[in-house]
HTML snippet that shows the backbone in 3Dmol.js (N, CA, C, O; Angstrom):
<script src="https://3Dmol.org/build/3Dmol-min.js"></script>
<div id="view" style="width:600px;height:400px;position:relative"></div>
<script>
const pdb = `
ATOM      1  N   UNK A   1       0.847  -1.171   0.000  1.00  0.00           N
ATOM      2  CA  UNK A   1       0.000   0.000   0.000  1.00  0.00           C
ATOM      3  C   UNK A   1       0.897   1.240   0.000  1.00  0.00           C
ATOM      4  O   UNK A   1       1.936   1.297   0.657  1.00  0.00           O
ATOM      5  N   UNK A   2       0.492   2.111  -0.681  1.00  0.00           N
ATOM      6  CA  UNK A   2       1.451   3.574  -0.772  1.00  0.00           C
ATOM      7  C   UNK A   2       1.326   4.264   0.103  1.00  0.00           C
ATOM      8  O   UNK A   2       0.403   4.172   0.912  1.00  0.00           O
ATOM      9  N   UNK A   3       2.233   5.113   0.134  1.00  0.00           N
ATOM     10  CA  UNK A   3       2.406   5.945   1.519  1.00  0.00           C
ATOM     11  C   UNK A   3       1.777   7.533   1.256  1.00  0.00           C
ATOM     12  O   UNK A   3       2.462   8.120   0.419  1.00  0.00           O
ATOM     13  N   UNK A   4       0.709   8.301   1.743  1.00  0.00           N
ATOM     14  CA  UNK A   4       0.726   8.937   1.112  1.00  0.00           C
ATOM     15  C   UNK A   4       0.823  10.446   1.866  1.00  0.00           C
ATOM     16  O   UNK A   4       0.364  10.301   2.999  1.00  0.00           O
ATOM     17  N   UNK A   5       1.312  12.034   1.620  1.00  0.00           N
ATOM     18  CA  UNK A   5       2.102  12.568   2.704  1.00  0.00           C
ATOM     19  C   UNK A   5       0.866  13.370   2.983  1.00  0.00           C
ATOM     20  O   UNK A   5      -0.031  13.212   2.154  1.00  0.00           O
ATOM     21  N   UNK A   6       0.549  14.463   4.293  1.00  0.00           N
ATOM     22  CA  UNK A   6      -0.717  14.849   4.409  1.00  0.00           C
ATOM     23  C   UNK A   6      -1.327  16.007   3.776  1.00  0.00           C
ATOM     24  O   UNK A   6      -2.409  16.544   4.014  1.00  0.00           O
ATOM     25  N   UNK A   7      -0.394  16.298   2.895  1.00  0.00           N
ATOM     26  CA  UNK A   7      -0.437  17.620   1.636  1.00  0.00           C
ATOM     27  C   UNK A   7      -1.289  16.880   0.536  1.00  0.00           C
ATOM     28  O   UNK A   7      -2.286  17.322  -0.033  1.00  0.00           O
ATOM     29  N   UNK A   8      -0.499  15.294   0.310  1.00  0.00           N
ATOM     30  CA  UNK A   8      -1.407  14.836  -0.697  1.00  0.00           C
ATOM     31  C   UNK A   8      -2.627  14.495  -0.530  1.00  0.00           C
ATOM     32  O   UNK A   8      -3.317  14.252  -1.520  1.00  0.00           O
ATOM     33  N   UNK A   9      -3.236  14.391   0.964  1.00  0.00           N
ATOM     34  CA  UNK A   9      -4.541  13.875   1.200  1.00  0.00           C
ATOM     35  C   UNK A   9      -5.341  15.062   1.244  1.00  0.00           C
ATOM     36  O   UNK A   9      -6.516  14.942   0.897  1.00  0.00           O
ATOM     37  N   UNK A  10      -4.853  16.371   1.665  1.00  0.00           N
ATOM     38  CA  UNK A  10      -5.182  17.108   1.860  1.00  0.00           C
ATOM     39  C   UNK A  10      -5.745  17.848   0.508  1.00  0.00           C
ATOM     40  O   UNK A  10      -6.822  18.413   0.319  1.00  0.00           O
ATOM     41  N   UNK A  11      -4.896  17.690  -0.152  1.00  0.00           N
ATOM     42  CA  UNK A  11      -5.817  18.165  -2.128  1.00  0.00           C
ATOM     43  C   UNK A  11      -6.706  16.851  -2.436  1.00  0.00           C
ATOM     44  O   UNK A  11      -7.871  16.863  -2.833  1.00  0.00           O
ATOM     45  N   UNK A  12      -6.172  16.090  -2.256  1.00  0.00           N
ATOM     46  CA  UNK A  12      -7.380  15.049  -2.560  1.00  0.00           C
ATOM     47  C   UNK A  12      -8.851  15.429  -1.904  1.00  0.00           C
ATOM     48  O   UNK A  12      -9.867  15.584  -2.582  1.00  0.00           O
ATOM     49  N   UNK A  13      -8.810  15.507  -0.995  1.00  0.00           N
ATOM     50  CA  UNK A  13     -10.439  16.071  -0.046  1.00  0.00           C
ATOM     51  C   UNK A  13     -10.431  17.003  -0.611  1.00  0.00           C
ATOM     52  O   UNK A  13     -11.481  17.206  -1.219  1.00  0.00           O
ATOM     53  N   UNK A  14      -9.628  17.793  -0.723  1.00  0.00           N
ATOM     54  CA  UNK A  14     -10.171  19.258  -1.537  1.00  0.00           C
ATOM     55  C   UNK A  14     -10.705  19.209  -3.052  1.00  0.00           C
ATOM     56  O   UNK A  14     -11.521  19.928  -3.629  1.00  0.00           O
ATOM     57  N   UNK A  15      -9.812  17.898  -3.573  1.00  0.00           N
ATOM     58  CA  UNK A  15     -10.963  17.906  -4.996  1.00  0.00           C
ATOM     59  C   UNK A  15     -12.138  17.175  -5.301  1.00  0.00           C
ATOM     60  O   UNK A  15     -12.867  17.277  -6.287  1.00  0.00           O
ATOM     61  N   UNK A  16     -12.235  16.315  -4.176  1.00  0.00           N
ATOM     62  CA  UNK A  16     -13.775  15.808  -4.413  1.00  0.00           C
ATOM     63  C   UNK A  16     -14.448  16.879  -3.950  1.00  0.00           C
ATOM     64  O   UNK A  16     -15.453  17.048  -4.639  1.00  0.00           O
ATOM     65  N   UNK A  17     -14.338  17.724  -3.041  1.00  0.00           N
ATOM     66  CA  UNK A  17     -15.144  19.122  -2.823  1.00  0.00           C
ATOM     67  C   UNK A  17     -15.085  19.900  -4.204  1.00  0.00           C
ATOM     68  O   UNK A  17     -16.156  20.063  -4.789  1.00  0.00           O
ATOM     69  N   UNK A  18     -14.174  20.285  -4.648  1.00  0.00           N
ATOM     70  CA  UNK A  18     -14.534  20.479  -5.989  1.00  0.00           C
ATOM     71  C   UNK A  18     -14.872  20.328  -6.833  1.00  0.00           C
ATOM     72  O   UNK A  18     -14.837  21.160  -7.740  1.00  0.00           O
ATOM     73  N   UNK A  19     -15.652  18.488  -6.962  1.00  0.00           N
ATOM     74  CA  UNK A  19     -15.807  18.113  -8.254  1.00  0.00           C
ATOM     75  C   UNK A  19     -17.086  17.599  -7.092  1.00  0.00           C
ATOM     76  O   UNK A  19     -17.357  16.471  -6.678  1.00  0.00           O
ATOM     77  N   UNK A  20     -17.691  18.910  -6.796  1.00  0.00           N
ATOM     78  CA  UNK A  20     -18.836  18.132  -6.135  1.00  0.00           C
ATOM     79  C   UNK A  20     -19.738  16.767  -5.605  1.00  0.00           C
ATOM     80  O   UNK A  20     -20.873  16.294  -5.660  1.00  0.00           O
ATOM     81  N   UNK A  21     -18.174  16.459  -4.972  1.00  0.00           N
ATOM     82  CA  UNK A  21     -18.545  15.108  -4.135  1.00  0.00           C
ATOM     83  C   UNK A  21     -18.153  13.993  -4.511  1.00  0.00           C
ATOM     84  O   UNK A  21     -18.096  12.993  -3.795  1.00  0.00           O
ATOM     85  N   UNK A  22     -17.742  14.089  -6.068  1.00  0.00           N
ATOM     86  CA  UNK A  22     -17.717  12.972  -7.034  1.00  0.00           C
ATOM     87  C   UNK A  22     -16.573  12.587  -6.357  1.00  0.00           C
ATOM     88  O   UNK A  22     -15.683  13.435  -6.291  1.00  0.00           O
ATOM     89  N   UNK A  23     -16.298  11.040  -5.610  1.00  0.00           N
ATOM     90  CA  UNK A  23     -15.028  10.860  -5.427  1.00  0.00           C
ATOM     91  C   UNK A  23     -14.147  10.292  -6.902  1.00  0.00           C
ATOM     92  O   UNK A  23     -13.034  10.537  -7.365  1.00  0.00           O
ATOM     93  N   UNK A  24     -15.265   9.445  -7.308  1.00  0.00           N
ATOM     94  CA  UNK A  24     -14.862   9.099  -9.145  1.00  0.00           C
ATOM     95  C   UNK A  24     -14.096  10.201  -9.725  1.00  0.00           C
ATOM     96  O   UNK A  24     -12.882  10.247  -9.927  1.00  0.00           O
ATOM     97  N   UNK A  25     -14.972  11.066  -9.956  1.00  0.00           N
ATOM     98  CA  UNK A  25     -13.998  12.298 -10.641  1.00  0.00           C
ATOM     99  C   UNK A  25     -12.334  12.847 -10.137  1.00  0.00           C
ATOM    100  O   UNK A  25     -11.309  13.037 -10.792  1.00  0.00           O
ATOM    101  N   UNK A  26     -12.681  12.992  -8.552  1.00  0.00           N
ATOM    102  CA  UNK A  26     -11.473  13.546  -8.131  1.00  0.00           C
ATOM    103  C   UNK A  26     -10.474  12.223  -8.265  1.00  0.00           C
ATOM    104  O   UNK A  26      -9.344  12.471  -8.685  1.00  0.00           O
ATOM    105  N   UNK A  27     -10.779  10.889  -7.956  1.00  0.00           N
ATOM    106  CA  UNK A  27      -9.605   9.921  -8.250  1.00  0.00           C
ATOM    107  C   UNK A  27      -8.867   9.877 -10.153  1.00  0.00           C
ATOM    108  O   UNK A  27      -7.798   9.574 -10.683  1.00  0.00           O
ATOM    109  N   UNK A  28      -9.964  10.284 -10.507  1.00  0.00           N
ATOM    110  CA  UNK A  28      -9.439  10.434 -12.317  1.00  0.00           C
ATOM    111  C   UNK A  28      -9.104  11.619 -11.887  1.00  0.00           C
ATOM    112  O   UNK A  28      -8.553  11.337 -10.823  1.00  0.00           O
ATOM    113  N   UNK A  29      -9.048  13.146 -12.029  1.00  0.00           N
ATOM    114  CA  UNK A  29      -8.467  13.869 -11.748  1.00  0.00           C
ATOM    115  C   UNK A  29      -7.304  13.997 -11.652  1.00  0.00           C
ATOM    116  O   UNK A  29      -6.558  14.513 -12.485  1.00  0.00           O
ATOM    117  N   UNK A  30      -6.874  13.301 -10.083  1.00  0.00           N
ATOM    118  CA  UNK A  30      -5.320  13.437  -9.928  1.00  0.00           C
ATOM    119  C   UNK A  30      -4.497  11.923  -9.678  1.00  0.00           C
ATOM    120  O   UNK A  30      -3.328  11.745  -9.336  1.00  0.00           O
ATOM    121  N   UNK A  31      -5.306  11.166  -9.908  1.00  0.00           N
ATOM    122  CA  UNK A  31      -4.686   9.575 -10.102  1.00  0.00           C
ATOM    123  C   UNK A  31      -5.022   9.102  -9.166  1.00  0.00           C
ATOM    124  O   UNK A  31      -5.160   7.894  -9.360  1.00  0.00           O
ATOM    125  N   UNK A  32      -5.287   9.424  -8.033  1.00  0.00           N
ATOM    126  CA  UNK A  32      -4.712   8.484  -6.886  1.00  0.00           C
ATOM    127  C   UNK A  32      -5.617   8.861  -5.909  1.00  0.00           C
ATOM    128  O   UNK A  32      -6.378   9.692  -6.405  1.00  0.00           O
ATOM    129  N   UNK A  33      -5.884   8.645  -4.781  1.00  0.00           N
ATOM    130  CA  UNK A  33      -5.807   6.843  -4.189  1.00  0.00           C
ATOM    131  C   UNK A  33      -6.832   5.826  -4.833  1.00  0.00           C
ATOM    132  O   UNK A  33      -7.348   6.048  -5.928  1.00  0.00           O
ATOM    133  N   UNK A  34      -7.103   4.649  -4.050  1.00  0.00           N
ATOM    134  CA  UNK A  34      -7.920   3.867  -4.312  1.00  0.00           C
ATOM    135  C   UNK A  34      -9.533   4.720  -3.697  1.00  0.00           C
ATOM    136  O   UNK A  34      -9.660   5.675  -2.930  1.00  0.00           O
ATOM    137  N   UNK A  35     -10.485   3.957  -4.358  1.00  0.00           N
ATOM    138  CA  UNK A  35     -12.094   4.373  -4.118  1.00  0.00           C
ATOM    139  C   UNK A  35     -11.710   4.394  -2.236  1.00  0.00           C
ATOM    140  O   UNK A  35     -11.886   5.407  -1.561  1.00  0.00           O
ATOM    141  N   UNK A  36     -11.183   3.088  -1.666  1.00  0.00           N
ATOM    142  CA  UNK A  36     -11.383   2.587  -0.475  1.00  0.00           C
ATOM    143  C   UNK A  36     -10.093   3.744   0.577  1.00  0.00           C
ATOM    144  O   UNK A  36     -10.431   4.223   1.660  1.00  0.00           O
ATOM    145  N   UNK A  37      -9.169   3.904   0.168  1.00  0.00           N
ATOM    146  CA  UNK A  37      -8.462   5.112   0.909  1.00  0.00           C
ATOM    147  C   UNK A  37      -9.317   6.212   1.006  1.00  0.00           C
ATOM    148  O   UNK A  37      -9.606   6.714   2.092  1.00  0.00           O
ATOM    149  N   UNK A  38      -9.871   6.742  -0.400  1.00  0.00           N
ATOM    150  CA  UNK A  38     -10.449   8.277  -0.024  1.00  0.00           C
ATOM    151  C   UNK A  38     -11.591   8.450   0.879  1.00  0.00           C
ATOM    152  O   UNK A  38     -12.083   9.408   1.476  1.00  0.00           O
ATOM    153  N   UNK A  39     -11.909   6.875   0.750  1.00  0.00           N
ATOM    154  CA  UNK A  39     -13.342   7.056   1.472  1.00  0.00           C
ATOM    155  C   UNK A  39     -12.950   7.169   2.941  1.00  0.00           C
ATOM    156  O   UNK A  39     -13.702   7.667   3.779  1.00  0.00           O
ATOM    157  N   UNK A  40     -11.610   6.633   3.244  1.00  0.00           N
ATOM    158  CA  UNK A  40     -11.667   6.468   4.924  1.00  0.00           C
ATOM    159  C   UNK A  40     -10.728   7.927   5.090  1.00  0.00           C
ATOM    160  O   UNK A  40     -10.773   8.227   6.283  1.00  0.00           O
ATOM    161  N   UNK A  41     -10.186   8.586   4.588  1.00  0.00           N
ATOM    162  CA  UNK A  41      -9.685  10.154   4.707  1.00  0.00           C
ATOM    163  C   UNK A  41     -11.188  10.778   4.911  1.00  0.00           C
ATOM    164  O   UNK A  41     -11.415  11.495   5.886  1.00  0.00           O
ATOM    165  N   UNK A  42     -12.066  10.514   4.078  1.00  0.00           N
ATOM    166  CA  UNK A  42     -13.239  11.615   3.665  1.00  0.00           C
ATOM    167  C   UNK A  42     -13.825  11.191   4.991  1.00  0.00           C
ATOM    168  O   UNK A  42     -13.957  12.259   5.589  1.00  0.00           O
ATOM    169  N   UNK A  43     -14.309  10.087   5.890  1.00  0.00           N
ATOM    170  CA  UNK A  43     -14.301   9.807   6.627  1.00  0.00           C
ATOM    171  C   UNK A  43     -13.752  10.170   8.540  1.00  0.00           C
ATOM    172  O   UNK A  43     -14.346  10.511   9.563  1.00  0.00           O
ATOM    173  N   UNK A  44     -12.302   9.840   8.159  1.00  0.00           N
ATOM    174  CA  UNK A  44     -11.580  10.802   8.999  1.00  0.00           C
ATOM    175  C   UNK A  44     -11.531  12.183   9.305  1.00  0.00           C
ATOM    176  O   UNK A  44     -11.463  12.618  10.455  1.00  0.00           O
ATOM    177  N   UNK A  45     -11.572  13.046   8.018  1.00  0.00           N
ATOM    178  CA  UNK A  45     -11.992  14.207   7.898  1.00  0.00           C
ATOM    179  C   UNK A  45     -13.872  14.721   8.806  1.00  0.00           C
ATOM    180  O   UNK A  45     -14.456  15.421   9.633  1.00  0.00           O
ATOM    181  N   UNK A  46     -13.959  13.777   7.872  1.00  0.00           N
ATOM    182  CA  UNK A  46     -15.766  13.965   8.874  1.00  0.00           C
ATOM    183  C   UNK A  46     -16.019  14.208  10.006  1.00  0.00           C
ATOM    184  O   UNK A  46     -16.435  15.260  10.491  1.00  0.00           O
ATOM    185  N   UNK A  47     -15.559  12.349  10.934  1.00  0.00           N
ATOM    186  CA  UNK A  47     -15.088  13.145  12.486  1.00  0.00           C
ATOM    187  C   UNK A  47     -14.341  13.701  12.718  1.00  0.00           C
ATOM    188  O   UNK A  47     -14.729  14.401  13.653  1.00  0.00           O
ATOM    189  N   UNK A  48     -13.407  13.919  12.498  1.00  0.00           N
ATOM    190  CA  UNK A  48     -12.839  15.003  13.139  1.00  0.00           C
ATOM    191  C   UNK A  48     -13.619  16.303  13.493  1.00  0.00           C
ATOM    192  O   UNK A  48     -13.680  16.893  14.572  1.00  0.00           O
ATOM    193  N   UNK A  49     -14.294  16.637  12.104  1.00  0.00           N
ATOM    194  CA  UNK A  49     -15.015  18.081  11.931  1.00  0.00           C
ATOM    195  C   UNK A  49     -16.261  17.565  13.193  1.00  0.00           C
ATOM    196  O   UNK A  49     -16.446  18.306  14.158  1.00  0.00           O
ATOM    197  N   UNK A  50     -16.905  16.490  13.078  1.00  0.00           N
ATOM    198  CA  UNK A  50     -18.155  16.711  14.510  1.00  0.00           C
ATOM    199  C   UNK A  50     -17.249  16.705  15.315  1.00  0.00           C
ATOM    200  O   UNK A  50     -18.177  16.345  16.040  1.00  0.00           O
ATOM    201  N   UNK A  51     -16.136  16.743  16.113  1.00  0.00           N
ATOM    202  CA  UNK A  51     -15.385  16.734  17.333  1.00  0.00           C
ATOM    203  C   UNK A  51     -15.014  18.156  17.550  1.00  0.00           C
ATOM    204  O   UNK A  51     -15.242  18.676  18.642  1.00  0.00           O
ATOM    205  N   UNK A  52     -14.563  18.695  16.764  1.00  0.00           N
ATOM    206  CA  UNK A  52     -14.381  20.114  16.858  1.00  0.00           C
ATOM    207  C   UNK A  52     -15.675  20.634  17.199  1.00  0.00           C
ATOM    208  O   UNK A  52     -15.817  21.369  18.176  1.00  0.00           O
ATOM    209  N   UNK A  53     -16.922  20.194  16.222  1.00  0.00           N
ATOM    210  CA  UNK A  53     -18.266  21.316  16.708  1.00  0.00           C
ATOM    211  C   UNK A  53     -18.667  20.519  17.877  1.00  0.00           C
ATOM    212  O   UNK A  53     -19.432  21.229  18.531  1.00  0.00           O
ATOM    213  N   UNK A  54     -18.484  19.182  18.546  1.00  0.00           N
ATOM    214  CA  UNK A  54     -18.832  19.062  19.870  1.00  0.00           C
ATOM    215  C   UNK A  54     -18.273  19.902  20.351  1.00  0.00           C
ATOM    216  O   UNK A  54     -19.025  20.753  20.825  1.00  0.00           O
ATOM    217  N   UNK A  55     -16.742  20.180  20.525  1.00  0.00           N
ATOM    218  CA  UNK A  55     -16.245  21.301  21.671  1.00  0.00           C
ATOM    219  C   UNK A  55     -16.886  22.386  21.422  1.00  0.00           C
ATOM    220  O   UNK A  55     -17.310  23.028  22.383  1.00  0.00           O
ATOM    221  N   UNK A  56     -17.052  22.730  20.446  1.00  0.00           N
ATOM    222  CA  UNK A  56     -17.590  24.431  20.036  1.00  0.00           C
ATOM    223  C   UNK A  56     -18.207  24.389  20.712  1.00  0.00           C
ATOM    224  O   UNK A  56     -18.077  25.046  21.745  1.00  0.00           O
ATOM    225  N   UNK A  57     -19.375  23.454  20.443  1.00  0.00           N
ATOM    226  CA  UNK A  57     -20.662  23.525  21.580  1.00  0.00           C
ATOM    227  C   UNK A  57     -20.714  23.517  23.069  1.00  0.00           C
ATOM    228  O   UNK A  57     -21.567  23.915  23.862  1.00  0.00           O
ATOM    229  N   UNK A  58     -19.287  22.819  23.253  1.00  0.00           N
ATOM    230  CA  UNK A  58     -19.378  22.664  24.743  1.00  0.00           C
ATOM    231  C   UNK A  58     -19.395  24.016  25.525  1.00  0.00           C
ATOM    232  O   UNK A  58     -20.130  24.490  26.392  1.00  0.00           O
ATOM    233  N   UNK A  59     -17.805  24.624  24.577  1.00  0.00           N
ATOM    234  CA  UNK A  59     -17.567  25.891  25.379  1.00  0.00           C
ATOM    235  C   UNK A  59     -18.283  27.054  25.123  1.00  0.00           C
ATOM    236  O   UNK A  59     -18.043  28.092  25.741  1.00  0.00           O
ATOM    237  N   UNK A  60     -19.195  26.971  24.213  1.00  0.00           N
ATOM    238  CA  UNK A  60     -20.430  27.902  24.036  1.00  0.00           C
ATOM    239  C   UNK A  60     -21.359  27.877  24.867  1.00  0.00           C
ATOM    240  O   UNK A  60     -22.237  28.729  24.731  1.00  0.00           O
ATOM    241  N   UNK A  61     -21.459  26.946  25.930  1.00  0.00           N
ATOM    242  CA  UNK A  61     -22.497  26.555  26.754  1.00  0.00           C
ATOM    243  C   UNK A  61     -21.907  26.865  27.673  1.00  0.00           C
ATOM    244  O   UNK A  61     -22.611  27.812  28.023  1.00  0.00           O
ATOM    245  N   UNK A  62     -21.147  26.821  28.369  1.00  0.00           N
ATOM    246  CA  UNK A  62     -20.588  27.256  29.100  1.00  0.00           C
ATOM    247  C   UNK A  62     -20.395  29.191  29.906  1.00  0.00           C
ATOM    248  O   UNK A  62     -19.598  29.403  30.821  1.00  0.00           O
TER     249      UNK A  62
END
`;
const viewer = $3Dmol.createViewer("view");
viewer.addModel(pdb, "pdb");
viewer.setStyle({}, {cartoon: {color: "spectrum"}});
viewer.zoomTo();
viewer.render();
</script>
């Protein structure tokens, strides 16, 4: 499996956002990764983002 650095994952999520969602498109796009990598970045990316707006919320309540 390839190694891939977090600049490159990082345009990758950024071009399925650009190619409105299409992960198809963004893997033709810029070659790479597999269907099954982007999905678990796009994934990772996801929670992360509800973990951040849990805290938001926390310390907004507060």
């Amino acid at each position: 499996m390839p190694s891939y650095t977090e600049e490159q994952k990082r345009r990758v999520v950024e071009t399925v956002e650009e190619c409105g969602g299409s992960v198809m498109r963004a893997m033709r796009k810029l070659g790479y990764p597999t269907r099954q990598t982007l999905y678990q970045w796009l994934n990772q990316r996801d929670a992360s983002h509800e973990r951040k707006d849990e805290v938001e919320k926390l310390n907004n309540a507060s």
